[in-house]
C-alpha positions in Angstrom: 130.0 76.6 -95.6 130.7 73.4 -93.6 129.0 71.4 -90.7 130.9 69.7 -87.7 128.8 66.6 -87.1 129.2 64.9 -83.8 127.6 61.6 -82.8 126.7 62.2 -79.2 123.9 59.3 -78.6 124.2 55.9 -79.3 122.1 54.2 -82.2 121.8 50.9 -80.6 117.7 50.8 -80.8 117.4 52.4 -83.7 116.7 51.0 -87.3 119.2 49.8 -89.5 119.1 52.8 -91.9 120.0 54.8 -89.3 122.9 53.1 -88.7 124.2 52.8 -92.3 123.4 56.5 -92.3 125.7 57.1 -89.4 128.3 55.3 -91.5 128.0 56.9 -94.6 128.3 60.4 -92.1 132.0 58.6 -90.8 130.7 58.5 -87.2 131.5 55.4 -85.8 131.8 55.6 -81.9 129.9 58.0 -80.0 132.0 61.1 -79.3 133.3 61.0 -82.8 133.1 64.3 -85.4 133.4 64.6 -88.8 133.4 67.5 -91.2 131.4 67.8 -94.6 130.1 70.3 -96.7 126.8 71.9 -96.3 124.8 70.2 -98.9 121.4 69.2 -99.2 122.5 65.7 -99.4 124.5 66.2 -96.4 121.6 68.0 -94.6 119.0 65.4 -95.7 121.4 62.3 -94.2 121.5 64.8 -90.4 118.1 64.9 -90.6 117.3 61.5 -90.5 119.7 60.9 -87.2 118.7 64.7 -86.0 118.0 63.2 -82.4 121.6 61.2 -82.3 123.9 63.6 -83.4 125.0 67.6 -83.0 125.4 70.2 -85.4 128.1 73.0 -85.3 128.5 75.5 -88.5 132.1 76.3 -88.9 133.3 79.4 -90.2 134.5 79.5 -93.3 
């Protein structure tokens, strides 16, 4: 299955891991989506930046 992953608050504030995180995701601006795999890597990286970002499950 795959996630949507949309950055919808900005991570000014917030520690640098966070924003390396957010990099490593490709969210850049706020607004931006990217798609990935549902894997526990994956999950564990949302996680962290839970209270930044969105979640969507697409269907397969």
């Amino acid at each position: 299955m795959k996630i949507k992953v949309t950055l919808t608050k900005s991570p000014i504030g917030y520690s640098k891991a966070q924003h390396k995180v957010l990099q490593a995701l490709g969210l850049g601006k706020v607004g931006s989506s990217a798609v990935h795999e549902d894997s526990p890597g994956i999950l564990g990286m949302v996680h962290k930046c839970m209270h930044l970002v969105t979640v969507e499950k697409l269907a397969q």
